[in-house]
C-alpha positions in Angstrom: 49.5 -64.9 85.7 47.0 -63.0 83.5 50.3 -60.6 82.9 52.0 -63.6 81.9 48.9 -64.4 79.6 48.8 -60.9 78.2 52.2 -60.2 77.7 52.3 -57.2 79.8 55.2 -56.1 81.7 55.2 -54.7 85.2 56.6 -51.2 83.8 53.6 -51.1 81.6 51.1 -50.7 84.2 50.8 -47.3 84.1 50.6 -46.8 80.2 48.1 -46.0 78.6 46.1 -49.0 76.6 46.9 -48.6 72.7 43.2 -47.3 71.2 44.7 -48.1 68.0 44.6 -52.0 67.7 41.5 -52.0 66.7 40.2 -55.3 68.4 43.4 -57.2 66.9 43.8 -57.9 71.1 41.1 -60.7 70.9 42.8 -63.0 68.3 46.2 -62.7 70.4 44.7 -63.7 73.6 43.1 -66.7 71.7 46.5 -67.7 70.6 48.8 -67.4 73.9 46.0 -69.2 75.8 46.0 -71.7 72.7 50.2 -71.9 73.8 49.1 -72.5 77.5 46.9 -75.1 76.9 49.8 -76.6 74.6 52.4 -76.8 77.3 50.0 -78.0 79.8 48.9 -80.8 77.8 52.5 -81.5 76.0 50.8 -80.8 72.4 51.8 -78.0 70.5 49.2 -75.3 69.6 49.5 -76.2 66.0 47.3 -77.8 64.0 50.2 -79.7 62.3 51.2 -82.6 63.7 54.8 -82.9 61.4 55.8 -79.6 63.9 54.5 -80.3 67.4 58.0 -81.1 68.4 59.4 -78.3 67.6 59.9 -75.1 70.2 57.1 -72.9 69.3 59.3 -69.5 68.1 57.9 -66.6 70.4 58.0 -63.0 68.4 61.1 -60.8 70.0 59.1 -58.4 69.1 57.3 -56.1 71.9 53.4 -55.4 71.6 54.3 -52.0 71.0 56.4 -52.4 68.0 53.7 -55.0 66.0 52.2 -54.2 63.2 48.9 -52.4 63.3 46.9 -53.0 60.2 45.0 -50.2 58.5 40.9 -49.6 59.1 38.9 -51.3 56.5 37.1 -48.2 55.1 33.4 -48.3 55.4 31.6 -49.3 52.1 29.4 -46.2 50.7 26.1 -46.5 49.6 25.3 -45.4 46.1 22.1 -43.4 45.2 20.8 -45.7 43.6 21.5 -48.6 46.3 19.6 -46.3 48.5 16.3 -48.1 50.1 13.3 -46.6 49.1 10.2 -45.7 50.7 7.4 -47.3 50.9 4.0 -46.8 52.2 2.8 -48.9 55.5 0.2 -51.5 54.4 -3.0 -50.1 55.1 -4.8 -52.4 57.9 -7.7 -54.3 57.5 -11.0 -52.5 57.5 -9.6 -49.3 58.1 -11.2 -46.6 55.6 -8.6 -45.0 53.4 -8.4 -40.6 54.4 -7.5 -38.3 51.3 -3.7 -37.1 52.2 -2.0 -34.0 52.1 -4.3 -30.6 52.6 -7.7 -32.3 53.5 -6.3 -33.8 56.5 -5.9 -30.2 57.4 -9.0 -28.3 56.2 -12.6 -28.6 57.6 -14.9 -30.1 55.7 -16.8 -27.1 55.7 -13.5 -24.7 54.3 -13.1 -27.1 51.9 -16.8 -26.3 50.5 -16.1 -22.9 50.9 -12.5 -23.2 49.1 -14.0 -25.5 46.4 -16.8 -22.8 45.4 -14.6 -19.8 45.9 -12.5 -22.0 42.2 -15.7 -22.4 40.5 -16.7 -19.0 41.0 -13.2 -17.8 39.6 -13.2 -20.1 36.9 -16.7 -18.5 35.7 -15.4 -14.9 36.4 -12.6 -15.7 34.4 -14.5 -17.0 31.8 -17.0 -14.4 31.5 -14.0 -11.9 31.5 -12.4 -13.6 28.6 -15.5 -13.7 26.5 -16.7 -10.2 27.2 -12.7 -9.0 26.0 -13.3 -11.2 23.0 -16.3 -9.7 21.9 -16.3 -6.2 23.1 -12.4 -5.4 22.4 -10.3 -8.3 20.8 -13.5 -8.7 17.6 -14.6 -5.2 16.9 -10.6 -4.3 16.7 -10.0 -7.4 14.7 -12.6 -5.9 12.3 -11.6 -2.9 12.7 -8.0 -3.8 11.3 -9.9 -6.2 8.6 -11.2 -3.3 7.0 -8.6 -1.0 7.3 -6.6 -3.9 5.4 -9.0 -4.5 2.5 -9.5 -0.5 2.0 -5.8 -0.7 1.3 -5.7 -3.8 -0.7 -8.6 -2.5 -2.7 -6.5 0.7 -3.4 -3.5 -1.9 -4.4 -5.8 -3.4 -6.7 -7.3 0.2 -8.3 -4.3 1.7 -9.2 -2.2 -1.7 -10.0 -3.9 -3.2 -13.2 -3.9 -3.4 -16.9 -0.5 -3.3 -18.0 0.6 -3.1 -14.4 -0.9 -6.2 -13.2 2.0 -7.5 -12.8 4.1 -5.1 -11.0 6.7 -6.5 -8.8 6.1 -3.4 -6.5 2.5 -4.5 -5.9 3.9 -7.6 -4.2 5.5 -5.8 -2.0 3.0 -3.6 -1.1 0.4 -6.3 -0.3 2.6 -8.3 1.7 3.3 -5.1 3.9 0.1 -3.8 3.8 -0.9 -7.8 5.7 2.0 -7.7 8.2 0.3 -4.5 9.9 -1.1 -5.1 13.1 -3.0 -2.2 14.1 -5.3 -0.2 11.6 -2.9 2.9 11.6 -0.4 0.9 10.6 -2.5 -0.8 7.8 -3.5 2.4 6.9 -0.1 4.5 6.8 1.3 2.4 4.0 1.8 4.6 0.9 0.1 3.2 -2.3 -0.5 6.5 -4.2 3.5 7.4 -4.6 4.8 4.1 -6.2 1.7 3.5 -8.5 2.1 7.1 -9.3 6.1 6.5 -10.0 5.1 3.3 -11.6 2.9 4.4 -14.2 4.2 7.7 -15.2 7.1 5.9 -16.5 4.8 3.6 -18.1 3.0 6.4 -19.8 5.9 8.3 -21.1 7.2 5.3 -22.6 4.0 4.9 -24.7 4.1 8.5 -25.7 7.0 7.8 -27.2 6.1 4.9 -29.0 2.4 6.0 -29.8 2.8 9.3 -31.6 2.3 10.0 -34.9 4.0 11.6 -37.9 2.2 15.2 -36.7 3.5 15.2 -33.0 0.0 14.2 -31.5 -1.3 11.6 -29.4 -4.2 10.4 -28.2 -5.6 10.0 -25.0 -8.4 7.5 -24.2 -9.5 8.3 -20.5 -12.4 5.9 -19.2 -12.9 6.5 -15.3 -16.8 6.7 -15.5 -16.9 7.4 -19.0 -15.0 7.0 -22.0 -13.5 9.9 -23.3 -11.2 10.6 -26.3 -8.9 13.9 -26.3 -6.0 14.6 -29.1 -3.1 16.0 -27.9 0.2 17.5 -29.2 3.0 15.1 -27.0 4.8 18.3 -25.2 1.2 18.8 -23.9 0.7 15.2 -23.0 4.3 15.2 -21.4 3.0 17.9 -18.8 0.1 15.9 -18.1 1.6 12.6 -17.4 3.7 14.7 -15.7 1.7 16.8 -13.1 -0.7 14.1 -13.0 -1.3 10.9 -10.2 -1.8 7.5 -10.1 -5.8 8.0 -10.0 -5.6 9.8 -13.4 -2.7 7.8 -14.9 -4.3 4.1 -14.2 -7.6 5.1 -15.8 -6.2 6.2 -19.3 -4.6 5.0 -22.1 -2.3 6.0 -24.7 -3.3 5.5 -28.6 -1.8 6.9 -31.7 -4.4 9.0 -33.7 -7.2 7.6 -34.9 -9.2 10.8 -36.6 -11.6 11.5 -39.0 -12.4 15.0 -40.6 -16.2 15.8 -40.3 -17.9 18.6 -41.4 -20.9 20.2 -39.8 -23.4 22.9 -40.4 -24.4 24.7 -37.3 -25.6 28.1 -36.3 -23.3 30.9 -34.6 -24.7 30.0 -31.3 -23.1 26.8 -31.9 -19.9 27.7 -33.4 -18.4 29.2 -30.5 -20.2 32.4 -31.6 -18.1 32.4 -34.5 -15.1 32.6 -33.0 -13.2 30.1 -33.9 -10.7 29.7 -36.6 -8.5 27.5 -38.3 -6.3 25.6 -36.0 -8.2 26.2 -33.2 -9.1 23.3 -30.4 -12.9 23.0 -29.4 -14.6 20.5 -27.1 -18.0 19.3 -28.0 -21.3 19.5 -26.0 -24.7 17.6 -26.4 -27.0 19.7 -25.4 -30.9 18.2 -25.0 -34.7 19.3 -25.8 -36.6 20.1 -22.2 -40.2 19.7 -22.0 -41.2 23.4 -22.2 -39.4 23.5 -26.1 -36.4 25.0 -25.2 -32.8 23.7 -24.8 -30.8 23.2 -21.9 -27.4 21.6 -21.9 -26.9 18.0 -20.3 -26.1 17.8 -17.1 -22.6 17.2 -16.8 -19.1 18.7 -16.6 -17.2 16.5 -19.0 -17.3 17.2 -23.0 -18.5 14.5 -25.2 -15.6 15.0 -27.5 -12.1 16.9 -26.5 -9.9 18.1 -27.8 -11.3 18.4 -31.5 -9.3 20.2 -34.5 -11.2 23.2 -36.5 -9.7 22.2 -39.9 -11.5 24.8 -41.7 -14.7 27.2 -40.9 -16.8 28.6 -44.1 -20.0 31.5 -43.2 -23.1 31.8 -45.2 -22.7 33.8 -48.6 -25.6 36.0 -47.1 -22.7 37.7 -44.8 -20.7 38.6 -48.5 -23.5 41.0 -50.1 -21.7 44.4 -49.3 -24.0 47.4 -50.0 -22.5 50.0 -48.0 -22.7 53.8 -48.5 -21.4 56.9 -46.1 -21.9 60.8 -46.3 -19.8 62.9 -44.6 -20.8 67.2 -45.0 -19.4 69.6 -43.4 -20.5 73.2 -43.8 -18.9 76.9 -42.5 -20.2 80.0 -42.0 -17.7 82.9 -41.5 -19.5 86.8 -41.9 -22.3 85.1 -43.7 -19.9 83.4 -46.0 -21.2 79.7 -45.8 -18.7 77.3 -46.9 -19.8 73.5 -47.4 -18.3 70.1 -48.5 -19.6 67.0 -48.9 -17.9 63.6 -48.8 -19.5 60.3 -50.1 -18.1 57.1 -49.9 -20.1 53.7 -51.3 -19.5 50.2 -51.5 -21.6 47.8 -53.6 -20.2 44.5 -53.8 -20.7 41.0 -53.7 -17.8 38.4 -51.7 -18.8 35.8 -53.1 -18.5 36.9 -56.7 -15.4 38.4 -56.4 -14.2 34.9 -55.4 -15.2 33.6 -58.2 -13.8 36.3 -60.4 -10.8 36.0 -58.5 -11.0 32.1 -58.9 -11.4 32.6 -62.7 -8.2 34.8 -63.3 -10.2 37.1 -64.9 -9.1 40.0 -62.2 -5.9 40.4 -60.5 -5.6 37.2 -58.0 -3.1 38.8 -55.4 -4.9 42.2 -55.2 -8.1 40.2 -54.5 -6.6 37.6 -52.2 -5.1 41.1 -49.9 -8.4 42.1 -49.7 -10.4 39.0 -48.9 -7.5 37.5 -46.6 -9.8 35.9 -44.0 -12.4 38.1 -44.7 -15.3 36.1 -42.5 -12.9 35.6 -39.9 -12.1 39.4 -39.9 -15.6 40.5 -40.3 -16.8 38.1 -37.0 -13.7 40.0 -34.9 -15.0 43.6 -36.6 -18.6 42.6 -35.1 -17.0 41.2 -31.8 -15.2 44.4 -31.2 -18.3 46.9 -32.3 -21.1 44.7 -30.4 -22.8 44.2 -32.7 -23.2 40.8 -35.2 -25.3 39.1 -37.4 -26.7 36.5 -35.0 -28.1 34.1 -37.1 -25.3 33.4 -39.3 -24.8 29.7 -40.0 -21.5 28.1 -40.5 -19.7 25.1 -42.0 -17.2 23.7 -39.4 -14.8 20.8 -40.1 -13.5 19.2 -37.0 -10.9 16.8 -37.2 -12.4 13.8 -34.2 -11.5 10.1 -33.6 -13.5 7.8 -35.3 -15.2 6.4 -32.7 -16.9 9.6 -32.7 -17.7 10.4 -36.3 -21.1 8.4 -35.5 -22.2 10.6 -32.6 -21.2 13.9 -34.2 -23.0 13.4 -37.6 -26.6 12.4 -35.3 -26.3 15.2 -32.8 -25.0 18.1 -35.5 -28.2 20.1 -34.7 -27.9 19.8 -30.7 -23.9 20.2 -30.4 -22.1 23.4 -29.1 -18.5 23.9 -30.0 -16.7 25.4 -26.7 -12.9 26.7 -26.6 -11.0 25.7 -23.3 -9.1 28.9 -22.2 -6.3 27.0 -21.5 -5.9 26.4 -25.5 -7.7 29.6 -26.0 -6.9 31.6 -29.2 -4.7 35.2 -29.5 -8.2 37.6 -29.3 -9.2 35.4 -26.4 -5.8 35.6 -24.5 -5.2 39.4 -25.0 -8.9 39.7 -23.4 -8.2 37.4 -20.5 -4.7 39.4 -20.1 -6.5 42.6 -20.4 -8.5 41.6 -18.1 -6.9 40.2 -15.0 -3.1 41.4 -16.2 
């Protein structure tokens, strides 16, 4: 009967029950026993009472061959539809307990831990200041200086007319980029100030000469200092010179006065000197005991100066000379003698004026007196022997910012010649010398 029911056949017995209905079974079992109770109580198992007559159409189908619908698939839950956690209400009177790693630790380790931080905290702390002040400040300062020693350098060679300079700029800006001292340090100022004003300089000297081929150089590192200058001479200068010469001078065209003094031959060079010649000036001051002494210092007053013209005392031009030579031979008591005399009476400076006066013959007069002090001062240089206290007229040629100076100081000034500008007697000497 429950075959009947079911729908099972005897030959199905031994098969296997289909896994794959998926509970669909229940709602056919409802329905056939829904049928049963239909035909046992002569009403149809439908709802509608317009088809109760009607024969109820059985399926010819066999169980096996139905339908079986698909598996609803399962509904996924999204991340954020997932529940979240949540603490479990704390009970009433219960005392809250610190979480995590105190649940774990003694109270005692904890102390211990807890100390064990503040203690490294302090060492770490003392560590960092003791590196701050004992290594990170003195090499800050360190680098500090070494920075301002090289802007002050910058700033030394880099000024006047070069003020300016785009190069200086640059050099600043690398000199602060260093980072150590060495670095700081190894940046090279000298070179392009040296580069920089040399072609400064030669582009005055070309634009401050004058009509005679001079120039004028106005040097003021400690002092100020005036020196004339032919321009090939100043050329070699500029050229063999640096930046710490070149920054500190200036170019000038000539300024000069002519200035004659009256000095004695101590003071002339030891009389000398001759026309053309260049001298620097000395002051040379009075010492307590009444004697001189020169000023201490290695730089001239004046440099450079121009002898225009050098006179000597008339007293030098009083000739009264007079020479015997005898000679006498005796040959078998024959004596044979001669006698030669030779006498000079004459006075320079009246010849000069005869000469002057057309009265004698001007060009046999002018051969004779050609440079006649200058000749006698080189006679008394060769022979050793001089008139020492000779006094000469000297007319320098000196910028007029020294005209002042020279006129007060005539009686303490001594006239030197640099033997780089030395003249002929003096270079055939040095050659003669040290050839």
């Amino acid at each position: 009967m429950l075959d009947k029911i079911l729908g099972k056949k005897k030959n199905d017995k031994d098969s296997p029950p289909n896994l794959r209905k998926n509970g669909k079974s229940d709602s056919d079992v409802g329905e056939r026993l829904k049928g049963v109770v239909g035909k046992i109580t002569g009403k149809g198992g439908s709802d509608n009472p317009d088809k109760k007559d009607e024969p109820k159409k059985t399926s010819d189908k066999k169980p096996s061959e139905r339908k079986i619908p698909k598996p609803m698939p399962k509904p996924r839950i999204k991340p954020r539809d997932k529940p979240k956690l949540k603490t479990p209400p704390q009970k009433p009177g219960s005392v809250k307990k610190p979480g995590g790693f105190s649940r774990r630790v003694p109270e005692e380790d904890q102390r211990t831990l807890i100390g064990a931080a503040v203690f490294g905290i302090i060492l770490i702390v003392i560590v960092g200041a003791g590196y701050y002040f004992l290594v990170y400040q003195p090499y800050q300062e360190t680098l500090n200086a070494a920075k301002n020693t090289k802007f002050n350098e910058v700033d030394s060679y880099f000024k006047g007319a070069l003020a300016l300079y785009p190069e200086k700029q640059s050099l600043l800006a690398q000199i602060d980029a260093a980072v150590t001292p060495e670095e700081a340090l190894a940046v090279d100022v000298l070179g392009p100030a040296t580069a920089a004003w040399r072609e400064y300089q030669l582009q005055q000297l070309k634009e401050k000469r004058d009509n005679y081929g001079r120039i004028m150089i106005v040097y003021s590192a400690e002092e100020q200092k005036n020196v004339l200058m032919k321009v090939d001479t100043a050329q070699k200068f500029i050229q063999q010179s640096d930046a710490t010469v070149l920054a500190n001078m200036e170019l000038q065209t000539p300024d000069t006065v002519a200035v004659p003094i009256i000095i004695t031959r101590l003071q002339a060079a030891g009389g000398l000197v001759t026309v053309g010649n260049m001298v620097d000036v000395y002051l040379r001051t009075a010492a307590d005991n009444n004697t001189t002494a020169t000023t201490n210092t290695s730089s001239p007053k004046i440099s450079g100066a121009t002898v225009l013209a050098i006179l000597r005392a008339k007293d030098s031009g009083v000739i009264d000379a007079y020479i015997t030579r005898s000679q006498e031979i005796s040959i078998n008591q024959m004596i044979q003698s001669s006698t030669q005399d030779q006498k000079s009476t004459s006075d320079v400076e009246q010849l000069l004026r005869a000469a002057a006066s057309r009265n004698w013959n001007e060009a046999e007069i002018n051969s004779l007196l050609q440079s006649y002090g200058w000749r006698l001062s080189d006679f008394e240089r060769a022979s050793n022997l001089g008139e020492l206290d000779a006094q000469y007229l000297v007319l320098l040629e000196v910028p007029r910012e020294d005209v002042g100076f020279l006129i007060q100081n005539m009686d303490s000034v001594i006239l030197t010649v640099p033997t780089q500008q030395a003249p002929t007697w003096m270079s055939k000497e040095l050659q003669r010398i040290y050839g």
